[in-house]
PyMOL Python script that loads the backbone (N, CA, C, O; Angstrom):
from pymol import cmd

cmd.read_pdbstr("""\
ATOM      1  N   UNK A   1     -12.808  42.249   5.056  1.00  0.00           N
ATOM      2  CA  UNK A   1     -12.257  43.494   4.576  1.00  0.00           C
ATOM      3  C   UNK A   1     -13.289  44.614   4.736  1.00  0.00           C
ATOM      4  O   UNK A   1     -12.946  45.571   5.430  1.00  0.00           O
ATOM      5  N   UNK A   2     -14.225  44.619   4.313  1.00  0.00           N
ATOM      6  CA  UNK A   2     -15.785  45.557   4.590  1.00  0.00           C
ATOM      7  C   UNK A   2     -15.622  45.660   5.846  1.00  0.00           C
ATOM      8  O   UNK A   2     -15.234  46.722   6.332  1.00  0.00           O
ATOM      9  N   UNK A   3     -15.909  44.490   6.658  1.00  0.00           N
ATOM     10  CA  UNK A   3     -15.922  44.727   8.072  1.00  0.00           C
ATOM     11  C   UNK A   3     -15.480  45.701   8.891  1.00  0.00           C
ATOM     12  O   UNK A   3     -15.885  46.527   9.708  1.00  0.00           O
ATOM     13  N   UNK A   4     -14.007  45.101   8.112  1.00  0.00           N
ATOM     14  CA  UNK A   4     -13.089  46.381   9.438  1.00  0.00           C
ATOM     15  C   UNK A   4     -13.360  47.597   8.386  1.00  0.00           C
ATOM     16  O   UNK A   4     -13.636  48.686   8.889  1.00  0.00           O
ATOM     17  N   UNK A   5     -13.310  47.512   7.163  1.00  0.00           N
ATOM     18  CA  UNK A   5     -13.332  49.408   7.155  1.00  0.00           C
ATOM     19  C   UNK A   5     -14.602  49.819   7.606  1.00  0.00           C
ATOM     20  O   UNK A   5     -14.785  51.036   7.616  1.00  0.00           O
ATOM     21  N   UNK A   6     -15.569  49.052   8.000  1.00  0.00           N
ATOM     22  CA  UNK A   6     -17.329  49.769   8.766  1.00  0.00           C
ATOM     23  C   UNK A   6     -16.704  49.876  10.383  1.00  0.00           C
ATOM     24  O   UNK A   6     -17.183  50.737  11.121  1.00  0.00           O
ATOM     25  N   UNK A   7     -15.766  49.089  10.822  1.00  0.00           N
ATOM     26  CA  UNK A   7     -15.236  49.426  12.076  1.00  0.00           C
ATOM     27  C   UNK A   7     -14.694  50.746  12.391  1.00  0.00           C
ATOM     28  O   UNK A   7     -14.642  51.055  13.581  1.00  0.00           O
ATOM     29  N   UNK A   8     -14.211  51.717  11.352  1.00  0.00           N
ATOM     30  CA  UNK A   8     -13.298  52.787  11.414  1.00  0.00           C
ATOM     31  C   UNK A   8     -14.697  53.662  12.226  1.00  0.00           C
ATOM     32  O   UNK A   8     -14.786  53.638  13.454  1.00  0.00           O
ATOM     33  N   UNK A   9     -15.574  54.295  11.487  1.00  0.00           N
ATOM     34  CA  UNK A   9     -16.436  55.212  11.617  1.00  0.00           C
ATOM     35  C   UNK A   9     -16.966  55.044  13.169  1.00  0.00           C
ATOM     36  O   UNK A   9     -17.007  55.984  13.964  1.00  0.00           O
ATOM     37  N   UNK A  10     -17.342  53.767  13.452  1.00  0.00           N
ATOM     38  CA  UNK A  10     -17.592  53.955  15.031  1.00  0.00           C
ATOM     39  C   UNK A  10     -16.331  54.100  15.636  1.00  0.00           C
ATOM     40  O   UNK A  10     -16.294  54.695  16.714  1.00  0.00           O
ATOM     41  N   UNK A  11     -15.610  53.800  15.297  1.00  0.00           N
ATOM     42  CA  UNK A  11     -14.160  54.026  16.351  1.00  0.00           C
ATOM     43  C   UNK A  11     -13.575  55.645  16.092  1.00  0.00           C
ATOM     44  O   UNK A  11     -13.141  56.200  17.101  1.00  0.00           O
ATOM     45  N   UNK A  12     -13.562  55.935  15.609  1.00  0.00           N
ATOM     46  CA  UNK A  12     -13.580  57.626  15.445  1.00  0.00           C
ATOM     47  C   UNK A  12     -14.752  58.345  15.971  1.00  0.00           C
ATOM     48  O   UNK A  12     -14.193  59.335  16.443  1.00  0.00           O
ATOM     49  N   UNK A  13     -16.291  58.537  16.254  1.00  0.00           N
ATOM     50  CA  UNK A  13     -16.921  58.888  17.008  1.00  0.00           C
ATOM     51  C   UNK A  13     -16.687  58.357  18.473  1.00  0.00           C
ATOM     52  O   UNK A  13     -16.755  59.360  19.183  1.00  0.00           O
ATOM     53  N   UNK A  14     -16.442  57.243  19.270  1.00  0.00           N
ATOM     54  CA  UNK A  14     -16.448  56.644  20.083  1.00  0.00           C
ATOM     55  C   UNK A  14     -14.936  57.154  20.491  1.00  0.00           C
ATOM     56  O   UNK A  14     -14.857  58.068  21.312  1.00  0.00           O
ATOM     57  N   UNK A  15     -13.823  56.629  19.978  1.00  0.00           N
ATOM     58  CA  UNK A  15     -12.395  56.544  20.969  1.00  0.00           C
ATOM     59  C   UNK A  15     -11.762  58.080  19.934  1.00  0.00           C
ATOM     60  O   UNK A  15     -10.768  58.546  20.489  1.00  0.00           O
ATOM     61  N   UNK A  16     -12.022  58.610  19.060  1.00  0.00           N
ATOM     62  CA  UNK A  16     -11.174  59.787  18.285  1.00  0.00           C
ATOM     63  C   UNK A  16     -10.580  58.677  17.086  1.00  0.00           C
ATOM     64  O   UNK A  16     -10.477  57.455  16.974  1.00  0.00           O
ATOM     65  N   UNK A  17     -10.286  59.804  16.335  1.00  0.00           N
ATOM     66  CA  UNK A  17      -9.673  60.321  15.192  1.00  0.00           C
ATOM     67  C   UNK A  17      -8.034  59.486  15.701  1.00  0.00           C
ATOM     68  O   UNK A  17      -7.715  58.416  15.182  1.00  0.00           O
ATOM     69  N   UNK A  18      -7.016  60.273  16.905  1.00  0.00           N
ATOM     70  CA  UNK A  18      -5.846  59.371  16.948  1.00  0.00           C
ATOM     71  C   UNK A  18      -5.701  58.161  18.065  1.00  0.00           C
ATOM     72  O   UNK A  18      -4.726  57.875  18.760  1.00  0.00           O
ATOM     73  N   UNK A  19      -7.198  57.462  17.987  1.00  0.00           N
ATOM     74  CA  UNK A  19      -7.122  56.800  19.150  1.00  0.00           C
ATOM     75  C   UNK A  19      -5.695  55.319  18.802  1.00  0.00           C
ATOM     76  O   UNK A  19      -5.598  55.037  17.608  1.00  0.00           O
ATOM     77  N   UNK A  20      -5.346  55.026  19.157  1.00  0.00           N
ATOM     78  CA  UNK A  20      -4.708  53.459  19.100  1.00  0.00           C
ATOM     79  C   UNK A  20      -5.730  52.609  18.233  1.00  0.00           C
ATOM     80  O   UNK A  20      -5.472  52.109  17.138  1.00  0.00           O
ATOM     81  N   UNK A  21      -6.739  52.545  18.806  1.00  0.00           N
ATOM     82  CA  UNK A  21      -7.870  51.634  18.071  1.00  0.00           C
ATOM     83  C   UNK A  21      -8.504  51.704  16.864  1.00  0.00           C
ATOM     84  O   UNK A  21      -9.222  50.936  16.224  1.00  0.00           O
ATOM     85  N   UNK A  22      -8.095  52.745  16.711  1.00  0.00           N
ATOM     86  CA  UNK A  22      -8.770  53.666  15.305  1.00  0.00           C
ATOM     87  C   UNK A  22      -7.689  53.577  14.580  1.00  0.00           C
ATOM     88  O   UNK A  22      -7.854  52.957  13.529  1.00  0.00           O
ATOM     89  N   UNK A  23      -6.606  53.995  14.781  1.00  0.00           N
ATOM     90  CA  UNK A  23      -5.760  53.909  13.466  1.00  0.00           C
ATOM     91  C   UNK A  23      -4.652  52.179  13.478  1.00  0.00           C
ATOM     92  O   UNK A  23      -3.549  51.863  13.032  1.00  0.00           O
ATOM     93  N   UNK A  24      -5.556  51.603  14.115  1.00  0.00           N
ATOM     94  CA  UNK A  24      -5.003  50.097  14.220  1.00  0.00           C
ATOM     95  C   UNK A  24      -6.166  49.298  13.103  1.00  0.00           C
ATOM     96  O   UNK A  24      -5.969  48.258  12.474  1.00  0.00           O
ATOM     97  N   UNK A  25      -7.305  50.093  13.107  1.00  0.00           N
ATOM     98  CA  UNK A  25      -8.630  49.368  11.986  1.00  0.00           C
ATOM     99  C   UNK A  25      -8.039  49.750  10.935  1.00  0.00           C
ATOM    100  O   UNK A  25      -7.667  48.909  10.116  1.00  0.00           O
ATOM    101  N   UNK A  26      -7.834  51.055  10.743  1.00  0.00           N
ATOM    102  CA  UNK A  26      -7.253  51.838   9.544  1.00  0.00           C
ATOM    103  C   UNK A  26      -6.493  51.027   8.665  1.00  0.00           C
ATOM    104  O   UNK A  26      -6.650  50.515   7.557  1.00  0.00           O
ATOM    105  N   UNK A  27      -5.359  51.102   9.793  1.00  0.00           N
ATOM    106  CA  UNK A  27      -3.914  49.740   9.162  1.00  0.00           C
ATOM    107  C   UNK A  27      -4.372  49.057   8.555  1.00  0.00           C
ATOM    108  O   UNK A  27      -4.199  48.857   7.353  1.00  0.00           O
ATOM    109  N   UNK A  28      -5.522  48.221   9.774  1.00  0.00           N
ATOM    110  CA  UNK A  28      -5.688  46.387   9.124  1.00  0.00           C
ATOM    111  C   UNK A  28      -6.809  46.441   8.120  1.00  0.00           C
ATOM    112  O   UNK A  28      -6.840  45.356   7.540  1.00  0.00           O
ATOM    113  N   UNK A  29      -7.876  47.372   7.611  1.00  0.00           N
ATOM    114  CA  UNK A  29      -8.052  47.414   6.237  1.00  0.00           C
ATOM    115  C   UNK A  29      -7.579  47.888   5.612  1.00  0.00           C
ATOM    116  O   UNK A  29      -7.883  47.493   4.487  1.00  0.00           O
ATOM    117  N   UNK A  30      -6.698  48.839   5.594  1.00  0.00           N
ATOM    118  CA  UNK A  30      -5.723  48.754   4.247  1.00  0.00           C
ATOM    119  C   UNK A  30      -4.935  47.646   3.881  1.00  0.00           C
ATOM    120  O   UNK A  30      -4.735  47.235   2.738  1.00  0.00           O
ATOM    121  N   UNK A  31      -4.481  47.173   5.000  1.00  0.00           N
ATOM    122  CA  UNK A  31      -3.717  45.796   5.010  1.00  0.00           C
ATOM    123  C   UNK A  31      -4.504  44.638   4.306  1.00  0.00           C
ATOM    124  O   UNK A  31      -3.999  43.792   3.569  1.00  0.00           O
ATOM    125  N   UNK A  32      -5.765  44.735   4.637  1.00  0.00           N
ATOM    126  CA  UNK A  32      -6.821  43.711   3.799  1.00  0.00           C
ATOM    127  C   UNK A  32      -7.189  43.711   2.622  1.00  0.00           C
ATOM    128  O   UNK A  32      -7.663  42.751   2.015  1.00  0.00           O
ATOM    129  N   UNK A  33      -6.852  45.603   1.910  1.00  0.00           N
ATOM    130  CA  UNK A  33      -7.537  45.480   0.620  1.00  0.00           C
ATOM    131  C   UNK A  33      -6.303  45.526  -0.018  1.00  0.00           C
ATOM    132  O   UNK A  33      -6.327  45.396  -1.242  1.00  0.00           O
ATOM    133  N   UNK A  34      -4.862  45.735   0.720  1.00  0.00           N
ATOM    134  CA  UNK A  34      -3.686  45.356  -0.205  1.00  0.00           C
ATOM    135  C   UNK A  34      -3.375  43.899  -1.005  1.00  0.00           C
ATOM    136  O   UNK A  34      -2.918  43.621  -2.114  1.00  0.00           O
ATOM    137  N   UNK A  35      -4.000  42.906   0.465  1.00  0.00           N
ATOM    138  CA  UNK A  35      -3.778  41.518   0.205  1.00  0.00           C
ATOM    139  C   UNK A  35      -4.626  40.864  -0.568  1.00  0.00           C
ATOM    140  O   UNK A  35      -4.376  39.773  -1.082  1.00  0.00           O
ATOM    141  N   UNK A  36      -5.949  41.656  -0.725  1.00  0.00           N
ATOM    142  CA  UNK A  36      -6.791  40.605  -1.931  1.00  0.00           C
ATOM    143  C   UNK A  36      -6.393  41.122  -3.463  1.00  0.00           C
ATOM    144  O   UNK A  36      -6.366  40.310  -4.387  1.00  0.00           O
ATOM    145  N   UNK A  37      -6.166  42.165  -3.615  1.00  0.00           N
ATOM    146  CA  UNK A  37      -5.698  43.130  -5.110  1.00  0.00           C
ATOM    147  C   UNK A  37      -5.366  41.588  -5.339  1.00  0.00           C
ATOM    148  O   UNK A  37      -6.249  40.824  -5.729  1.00  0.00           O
ATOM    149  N   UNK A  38      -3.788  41.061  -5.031  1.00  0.00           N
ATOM    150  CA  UNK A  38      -2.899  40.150  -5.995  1.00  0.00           C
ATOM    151  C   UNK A  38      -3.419  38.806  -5.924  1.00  0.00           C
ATOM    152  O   UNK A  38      -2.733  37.935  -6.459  1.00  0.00           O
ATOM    153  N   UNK A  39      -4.670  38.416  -5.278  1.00  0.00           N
ATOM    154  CA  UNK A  39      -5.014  37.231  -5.369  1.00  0.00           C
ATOM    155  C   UNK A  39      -7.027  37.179  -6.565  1.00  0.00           C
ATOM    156  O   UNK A  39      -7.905  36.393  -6.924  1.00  0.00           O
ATOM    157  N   UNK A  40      -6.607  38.721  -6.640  1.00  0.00           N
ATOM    158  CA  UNK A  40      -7.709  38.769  -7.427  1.00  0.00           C
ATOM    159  C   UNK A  40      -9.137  39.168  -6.769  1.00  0.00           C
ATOM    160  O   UNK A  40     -10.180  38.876  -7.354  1.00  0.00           O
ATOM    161  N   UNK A  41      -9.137  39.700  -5.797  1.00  0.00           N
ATOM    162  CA  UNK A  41     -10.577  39.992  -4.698  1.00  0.00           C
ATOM    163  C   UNK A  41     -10.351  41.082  -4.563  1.00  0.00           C
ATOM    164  O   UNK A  41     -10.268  41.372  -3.369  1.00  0.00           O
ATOM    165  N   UNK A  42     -10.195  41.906  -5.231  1.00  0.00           N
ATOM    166  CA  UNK A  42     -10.531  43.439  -5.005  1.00  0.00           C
ATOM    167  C   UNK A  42     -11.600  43.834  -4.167  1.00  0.00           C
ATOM    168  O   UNK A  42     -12.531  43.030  -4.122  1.00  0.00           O
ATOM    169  N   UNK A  43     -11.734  45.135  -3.315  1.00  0.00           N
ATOM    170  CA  UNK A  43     -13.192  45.404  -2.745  1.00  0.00           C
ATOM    171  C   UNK A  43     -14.158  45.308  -4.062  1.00  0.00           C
ATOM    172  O   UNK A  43     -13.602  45.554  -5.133  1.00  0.00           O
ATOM    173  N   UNK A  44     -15.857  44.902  -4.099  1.00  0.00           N
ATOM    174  CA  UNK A  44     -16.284  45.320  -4.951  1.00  0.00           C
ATOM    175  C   UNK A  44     -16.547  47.021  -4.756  1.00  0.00           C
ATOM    176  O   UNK A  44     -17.124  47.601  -5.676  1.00  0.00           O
ATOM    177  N   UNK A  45     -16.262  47.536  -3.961  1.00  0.00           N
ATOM    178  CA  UNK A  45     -17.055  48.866  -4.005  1.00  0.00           C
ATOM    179  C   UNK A  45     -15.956  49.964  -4.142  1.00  0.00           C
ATOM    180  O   UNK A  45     -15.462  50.318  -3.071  1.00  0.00           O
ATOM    181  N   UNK A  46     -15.580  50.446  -5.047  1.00  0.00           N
ATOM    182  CA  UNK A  46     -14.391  51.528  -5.344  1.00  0.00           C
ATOM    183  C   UNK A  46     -13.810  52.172  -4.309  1.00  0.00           C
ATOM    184  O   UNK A  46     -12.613  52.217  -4.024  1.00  0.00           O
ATOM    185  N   UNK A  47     -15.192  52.913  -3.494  1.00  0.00           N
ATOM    186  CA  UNK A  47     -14.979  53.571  -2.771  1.00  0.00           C
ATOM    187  C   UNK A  47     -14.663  53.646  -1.187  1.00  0.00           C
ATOM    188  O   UNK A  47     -14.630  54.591  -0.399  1.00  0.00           O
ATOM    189  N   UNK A  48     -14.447  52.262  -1.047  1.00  0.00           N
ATOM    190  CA  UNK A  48     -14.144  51.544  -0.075  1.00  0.00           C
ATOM    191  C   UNK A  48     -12.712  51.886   0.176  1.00  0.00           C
ATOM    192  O   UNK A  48     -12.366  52.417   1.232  1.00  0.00           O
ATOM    193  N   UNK A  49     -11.497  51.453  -1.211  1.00  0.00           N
ATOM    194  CA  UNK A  49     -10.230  52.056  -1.094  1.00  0.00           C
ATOM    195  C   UNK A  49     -10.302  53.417  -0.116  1.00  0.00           C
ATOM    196  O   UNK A  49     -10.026  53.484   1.082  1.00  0.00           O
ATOM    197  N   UNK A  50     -10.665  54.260  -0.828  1.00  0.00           N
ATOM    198  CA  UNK A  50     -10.655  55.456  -0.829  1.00  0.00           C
ATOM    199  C   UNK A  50     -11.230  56.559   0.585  1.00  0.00           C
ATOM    200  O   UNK A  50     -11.017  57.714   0.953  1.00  0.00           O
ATOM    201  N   UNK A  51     -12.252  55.102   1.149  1.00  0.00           N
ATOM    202  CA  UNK A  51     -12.588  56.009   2.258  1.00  0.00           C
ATOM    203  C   UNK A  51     -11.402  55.314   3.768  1.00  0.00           C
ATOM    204  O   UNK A  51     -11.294  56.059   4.743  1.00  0.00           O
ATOM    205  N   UNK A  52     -10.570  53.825   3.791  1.00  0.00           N
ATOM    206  CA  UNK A  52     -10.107  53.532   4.534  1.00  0.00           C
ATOM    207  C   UNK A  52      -8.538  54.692   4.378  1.00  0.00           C
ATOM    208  O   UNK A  52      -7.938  55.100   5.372  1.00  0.00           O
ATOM    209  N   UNK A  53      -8.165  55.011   3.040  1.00  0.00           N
ATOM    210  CA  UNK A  53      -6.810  56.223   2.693  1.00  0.00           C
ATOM    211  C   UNK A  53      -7.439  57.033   3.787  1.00  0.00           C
ATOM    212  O   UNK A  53      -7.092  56.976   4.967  1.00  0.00           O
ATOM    213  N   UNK A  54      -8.324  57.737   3.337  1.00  0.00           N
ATOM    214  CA  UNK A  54      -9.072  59.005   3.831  1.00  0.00           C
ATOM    215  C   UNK A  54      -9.194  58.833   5.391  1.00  0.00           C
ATOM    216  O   UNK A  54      -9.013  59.816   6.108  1.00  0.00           O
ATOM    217  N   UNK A  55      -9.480  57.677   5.900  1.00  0.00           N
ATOM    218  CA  UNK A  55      -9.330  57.582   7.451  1.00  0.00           C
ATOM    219  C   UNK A  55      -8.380  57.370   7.631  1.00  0.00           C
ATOM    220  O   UNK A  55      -8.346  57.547   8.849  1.00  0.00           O
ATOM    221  N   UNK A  56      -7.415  57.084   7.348  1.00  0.00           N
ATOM    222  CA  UNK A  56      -6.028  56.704   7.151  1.00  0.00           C
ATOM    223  C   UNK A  56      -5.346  58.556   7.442  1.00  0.00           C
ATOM    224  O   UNK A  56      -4.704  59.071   8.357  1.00  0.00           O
ATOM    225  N   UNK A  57      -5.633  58.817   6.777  1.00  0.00           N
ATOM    226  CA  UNK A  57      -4.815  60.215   6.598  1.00  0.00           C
ATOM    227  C   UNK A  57      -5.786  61.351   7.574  1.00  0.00           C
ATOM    228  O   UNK A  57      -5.253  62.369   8.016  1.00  0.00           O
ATOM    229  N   UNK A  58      -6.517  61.195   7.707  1.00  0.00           N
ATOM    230  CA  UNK A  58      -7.655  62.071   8.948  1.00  0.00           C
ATOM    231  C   UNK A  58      -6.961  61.159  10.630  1.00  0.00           C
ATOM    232  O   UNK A  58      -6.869  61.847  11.647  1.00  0.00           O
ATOM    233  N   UNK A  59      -6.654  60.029  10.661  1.00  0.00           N
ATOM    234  CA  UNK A  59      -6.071  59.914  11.791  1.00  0.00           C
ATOM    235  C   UNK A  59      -5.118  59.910  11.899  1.00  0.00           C
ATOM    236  O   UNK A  59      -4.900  59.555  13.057  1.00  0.00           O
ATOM    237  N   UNK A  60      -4.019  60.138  11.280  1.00  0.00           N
ATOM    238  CA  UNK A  60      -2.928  60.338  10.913  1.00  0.00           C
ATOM    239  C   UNK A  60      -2.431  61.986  11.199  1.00  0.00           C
ATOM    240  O   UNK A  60      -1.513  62.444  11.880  1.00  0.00           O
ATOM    241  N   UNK A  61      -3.210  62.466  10.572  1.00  0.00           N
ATOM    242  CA  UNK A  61      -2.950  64.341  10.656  1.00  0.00           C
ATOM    243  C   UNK A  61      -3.491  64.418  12.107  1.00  0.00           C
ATOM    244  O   UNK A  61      -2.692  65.117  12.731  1.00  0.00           O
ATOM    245  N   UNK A  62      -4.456  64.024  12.888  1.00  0.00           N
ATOM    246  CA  UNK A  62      -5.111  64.466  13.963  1.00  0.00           C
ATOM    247  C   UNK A  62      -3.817  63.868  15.160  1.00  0.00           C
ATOM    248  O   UNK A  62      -3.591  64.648  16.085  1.00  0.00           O
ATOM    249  N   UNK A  63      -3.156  62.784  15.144  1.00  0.00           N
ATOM    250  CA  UNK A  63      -2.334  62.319  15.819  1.00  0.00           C
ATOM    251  C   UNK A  63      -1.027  62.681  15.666  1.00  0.00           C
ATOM    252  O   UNK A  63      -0.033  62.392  16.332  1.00  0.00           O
ATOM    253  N   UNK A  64      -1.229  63.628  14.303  1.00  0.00           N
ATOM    254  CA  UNK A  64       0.320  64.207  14.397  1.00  0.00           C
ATOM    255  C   UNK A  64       1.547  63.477  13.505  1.00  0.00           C
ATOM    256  O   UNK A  64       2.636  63.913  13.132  1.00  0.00           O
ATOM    257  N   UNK A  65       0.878  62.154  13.328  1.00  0.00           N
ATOM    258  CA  UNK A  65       1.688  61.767  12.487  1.00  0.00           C
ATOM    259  C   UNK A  65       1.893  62.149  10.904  1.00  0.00           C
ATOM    260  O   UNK A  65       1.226  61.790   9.933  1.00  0.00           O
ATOM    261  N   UNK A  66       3.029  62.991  10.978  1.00  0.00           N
ATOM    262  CA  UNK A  66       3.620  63.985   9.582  1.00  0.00           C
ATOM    263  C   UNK A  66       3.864  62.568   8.678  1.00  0.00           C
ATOM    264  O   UNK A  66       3.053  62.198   7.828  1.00  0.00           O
ATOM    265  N   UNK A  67       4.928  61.945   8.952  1.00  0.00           N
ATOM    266  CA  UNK A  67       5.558  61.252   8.180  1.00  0.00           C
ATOM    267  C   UNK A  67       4.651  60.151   7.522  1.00  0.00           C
ATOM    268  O   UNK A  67       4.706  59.988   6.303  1.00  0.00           O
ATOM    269  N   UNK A  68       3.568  59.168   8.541  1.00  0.00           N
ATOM    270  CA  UNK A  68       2.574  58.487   7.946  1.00  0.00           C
ATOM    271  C   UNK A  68       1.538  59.028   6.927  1.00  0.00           C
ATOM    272  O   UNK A  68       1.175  58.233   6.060  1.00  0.00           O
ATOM    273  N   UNK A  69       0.853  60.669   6.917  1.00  0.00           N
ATOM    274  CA  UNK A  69       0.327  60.931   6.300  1.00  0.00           C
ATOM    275  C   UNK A  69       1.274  61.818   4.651  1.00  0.00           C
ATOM    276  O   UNK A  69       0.565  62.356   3.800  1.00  0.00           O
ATOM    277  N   UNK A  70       2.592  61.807   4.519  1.00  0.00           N
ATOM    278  CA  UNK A  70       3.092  61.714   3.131  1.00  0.00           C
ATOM    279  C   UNK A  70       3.182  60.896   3.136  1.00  0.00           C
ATOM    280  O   UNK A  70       3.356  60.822   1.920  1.00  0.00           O
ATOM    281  N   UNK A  71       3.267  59.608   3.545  1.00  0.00           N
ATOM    282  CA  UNK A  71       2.474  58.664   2.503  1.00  0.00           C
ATOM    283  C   UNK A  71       1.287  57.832   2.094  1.00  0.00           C
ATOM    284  O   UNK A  71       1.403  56.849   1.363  1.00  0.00           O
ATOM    285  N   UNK A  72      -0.092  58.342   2.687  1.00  0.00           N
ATOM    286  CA  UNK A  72      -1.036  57.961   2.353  1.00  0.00           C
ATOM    287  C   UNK A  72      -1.380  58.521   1.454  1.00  0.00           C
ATOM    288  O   UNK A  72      -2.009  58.031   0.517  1.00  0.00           O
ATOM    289  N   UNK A  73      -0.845  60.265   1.631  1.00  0.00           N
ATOM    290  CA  UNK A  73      -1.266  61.712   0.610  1.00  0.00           C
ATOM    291  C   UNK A  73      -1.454  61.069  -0.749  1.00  0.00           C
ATOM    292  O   UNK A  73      -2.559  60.866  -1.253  1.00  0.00           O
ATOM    293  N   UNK A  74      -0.086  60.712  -1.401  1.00  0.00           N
ATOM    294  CA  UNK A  74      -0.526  59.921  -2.956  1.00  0.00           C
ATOM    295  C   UNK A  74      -1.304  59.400  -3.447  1.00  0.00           C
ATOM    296  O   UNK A  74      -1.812  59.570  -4.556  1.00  0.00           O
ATOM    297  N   UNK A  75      -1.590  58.326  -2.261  1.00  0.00           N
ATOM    298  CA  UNK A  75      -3.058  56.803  -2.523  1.00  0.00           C
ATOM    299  C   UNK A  75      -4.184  57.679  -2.698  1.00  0.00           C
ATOM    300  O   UNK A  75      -5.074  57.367  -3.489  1.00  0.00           O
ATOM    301  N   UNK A  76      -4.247  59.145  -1.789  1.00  0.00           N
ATOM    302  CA  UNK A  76      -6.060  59.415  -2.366  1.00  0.00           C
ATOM    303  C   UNK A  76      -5.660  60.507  -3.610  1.00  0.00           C
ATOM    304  O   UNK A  76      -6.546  60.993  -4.314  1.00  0.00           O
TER     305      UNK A  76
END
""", "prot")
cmd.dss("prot")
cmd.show_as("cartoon", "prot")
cmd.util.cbc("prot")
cmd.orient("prot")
């Protein structure tokens, strides 16, 4: 889960903000820190949530996607 959200930051300097690759890391750690919440493995680091939303919604607005970023808008 750490992993891929440390994957975002080089993939946004390297391929952009709406690359395919970049907002495919995005997905799959959010996707990772959705799936440990209910088994009890939260990130330890708060701000971990908060910075994969935040790339989440920065590649999202840069690619144009309106509709994906109302709904990340809430999560941060």
């Amino acid at each position: 889960m750490k992993l891929q959200a440390m994957l975002i930051i080089p993939l946004i300097h390297t391929k952009g903000y709406a690359a395919l690759e970049t907002i495919a890391a995005v997905e799959r750690a959010s996707l990772l820190i959705e799936q440990a919440k209910p088994i009890g493995e939260p990130p330890e680091d708060p701000l971990l949530l908060f910075a994969v939303l935040g790339g989440s919604f920065a590649a999202n607005v840069v690619a144009g996607n309106v509709e994906a970023c109302h709904d990340v808008a809430p999560a941060c």
